[in-house]
PANUSE-767693 format. One line per 10 residues: number of its first residue (from 0); their letters; for each residue x, y, z of N, C-alpha, C, O. Coordinates in steps of 0.02 Angstrom, whole numbers, plus 50000, padded with zeros to 5 digits. Each point is the difference from the previous one (the first is absolute). Layout:
# residues N
NUM	A	X,Y,Z,X,Y,Z,X,Y,Z,X,Y,Z  ... $
//
This chain:
# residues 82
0	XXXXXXXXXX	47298,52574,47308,49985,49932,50021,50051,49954,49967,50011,50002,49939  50023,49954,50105,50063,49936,49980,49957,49948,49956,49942,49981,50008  50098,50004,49948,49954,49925,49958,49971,49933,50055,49953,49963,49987  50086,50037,50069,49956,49958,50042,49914,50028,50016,49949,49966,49999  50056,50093,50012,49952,50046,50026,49938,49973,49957,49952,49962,50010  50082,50094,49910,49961,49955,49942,49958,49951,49984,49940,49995,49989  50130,49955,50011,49966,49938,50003,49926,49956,50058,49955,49961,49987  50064,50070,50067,49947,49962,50041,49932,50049,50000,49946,49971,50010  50053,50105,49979,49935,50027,49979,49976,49976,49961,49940,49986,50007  50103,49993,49913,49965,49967,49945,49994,49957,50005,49962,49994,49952 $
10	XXXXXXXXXX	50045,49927,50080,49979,49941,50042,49942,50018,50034,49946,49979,49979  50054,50056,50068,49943,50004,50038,49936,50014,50008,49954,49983,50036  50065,50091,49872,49937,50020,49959,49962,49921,49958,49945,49975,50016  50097,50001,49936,50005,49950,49981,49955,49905,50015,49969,49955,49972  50055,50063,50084,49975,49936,50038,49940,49996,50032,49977,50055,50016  49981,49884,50004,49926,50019,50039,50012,50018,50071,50052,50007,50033  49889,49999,49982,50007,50021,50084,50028,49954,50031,50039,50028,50038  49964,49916,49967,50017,49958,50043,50073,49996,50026,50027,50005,50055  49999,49979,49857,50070,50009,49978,50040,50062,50029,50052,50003,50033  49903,50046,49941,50041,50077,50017,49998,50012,50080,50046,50033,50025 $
20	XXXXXXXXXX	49901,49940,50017,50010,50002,50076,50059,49965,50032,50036,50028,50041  49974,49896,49933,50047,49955,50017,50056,50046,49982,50026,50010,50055  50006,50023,49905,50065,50022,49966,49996,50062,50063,50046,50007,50041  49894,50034,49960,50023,50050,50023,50035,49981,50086,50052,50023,50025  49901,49930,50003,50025,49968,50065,50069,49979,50003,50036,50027,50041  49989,49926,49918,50056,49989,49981,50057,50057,50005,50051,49999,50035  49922,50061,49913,50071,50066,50021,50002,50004,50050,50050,49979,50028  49887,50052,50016,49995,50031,50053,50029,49952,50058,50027,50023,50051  49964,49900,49936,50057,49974,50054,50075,50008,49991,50045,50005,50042  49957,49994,49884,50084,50014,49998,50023,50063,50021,50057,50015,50020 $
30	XXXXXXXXXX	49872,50033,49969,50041,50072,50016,50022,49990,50092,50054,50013,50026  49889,49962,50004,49994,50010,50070,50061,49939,50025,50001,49998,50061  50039,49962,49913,50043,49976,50003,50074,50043,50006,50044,49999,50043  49948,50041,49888,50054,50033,49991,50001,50070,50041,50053,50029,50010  49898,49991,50008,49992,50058,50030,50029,49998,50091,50034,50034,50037  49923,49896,49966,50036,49971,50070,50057,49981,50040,50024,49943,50003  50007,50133,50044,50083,49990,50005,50021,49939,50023,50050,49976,49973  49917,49985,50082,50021,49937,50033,49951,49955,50000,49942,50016,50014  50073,49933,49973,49968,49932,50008,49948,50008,50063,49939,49989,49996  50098,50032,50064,49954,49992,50062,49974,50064,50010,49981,50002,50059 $
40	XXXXXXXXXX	50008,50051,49914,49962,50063,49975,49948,49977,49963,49942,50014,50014  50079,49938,49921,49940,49975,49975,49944,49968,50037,49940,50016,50000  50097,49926,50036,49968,49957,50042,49945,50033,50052,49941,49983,50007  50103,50081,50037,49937,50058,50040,49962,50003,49951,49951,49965,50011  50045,50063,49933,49961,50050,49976,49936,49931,49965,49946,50012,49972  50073,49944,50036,49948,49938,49951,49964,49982,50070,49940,49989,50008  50110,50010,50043,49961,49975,50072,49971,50065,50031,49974,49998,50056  50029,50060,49909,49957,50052,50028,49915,50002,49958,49946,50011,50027  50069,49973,49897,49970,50001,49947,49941,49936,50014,49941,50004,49986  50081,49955,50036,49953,49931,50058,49979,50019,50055,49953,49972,50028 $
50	XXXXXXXXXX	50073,50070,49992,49947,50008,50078,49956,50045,49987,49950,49997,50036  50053,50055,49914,49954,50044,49993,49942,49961,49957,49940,50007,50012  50084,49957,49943,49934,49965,49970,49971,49947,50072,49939,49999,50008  50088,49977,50021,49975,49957,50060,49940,50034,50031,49941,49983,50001  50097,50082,50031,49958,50041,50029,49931,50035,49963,49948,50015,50030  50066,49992,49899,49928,50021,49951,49948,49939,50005,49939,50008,50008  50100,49921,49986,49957,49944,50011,49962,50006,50071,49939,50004,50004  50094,49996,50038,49983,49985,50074,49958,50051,49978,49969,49975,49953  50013,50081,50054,49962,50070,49987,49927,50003,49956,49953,50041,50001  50058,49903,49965,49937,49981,49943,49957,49948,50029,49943,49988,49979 $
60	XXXXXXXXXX	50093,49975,50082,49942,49937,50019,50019,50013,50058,49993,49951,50037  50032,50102,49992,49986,49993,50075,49927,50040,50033,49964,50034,49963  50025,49957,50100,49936,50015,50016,50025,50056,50068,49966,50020,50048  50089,49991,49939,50022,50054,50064,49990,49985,50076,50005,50038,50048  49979,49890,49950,49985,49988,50072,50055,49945,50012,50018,49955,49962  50002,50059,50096,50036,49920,50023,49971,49942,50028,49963,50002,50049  50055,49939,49916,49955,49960,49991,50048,49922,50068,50051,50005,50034  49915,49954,49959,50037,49943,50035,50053,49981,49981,49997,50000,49939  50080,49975,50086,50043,50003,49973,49992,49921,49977,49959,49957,50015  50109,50041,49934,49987,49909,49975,50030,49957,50064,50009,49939,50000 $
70	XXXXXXXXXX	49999,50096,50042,50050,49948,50068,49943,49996,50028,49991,49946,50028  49957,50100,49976,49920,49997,50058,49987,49951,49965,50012,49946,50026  49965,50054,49916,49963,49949,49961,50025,49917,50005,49966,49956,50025  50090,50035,49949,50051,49944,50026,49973,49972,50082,49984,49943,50017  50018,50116,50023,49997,49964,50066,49922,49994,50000,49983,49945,50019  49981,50084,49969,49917,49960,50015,50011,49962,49964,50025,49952,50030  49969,50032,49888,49984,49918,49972,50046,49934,50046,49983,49941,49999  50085,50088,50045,50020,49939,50013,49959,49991,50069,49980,49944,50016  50007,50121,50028,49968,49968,50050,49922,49959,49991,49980,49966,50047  49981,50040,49894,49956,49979,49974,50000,49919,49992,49951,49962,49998 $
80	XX	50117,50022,49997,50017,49929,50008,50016,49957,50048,50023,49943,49997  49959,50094,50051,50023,49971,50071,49951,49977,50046,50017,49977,50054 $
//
């Protein structure tokens, strides 16, 4: 193990949870920075890393049915005004 290595296990033992979560987040973006060959490789892989959480969301409050769209809805409240 390199003295950087070292050093941030014994920081991380060291420090409270809070602290030691923030630091560890911190490498792990620099690693996933440095690990990352292209800028717009990164960019897929963060805009892949968002649609899959999108889709877990949609997946947790959806009701599996298709529902009225927001353009149906739009057009009854305005004909409601007429």
């Amino acid at each position: 193990m390199n003295a950087l290595a070292l050093e941030v296990d014994q920081t991380l033992r060291s420090v409270d949870k809070a602290t030691a979560t923030r630091l560890e987040r911190l490498v792990r973006d620099a690693l996933d920075l440095v690990h990352s060959p292209t800028p717009a490789a990164h960019g897929r892989q963060e805009r892949e890393r968002w649609l899959q959480r999108l889709d877990a969301i949609r997946g947790s409050v959806g009701t599996g049915q298709h529902g009225t769209s927001t353009e149906e809805i739009l057009d009854d409240l305005r004909s409601d005004r007429c």
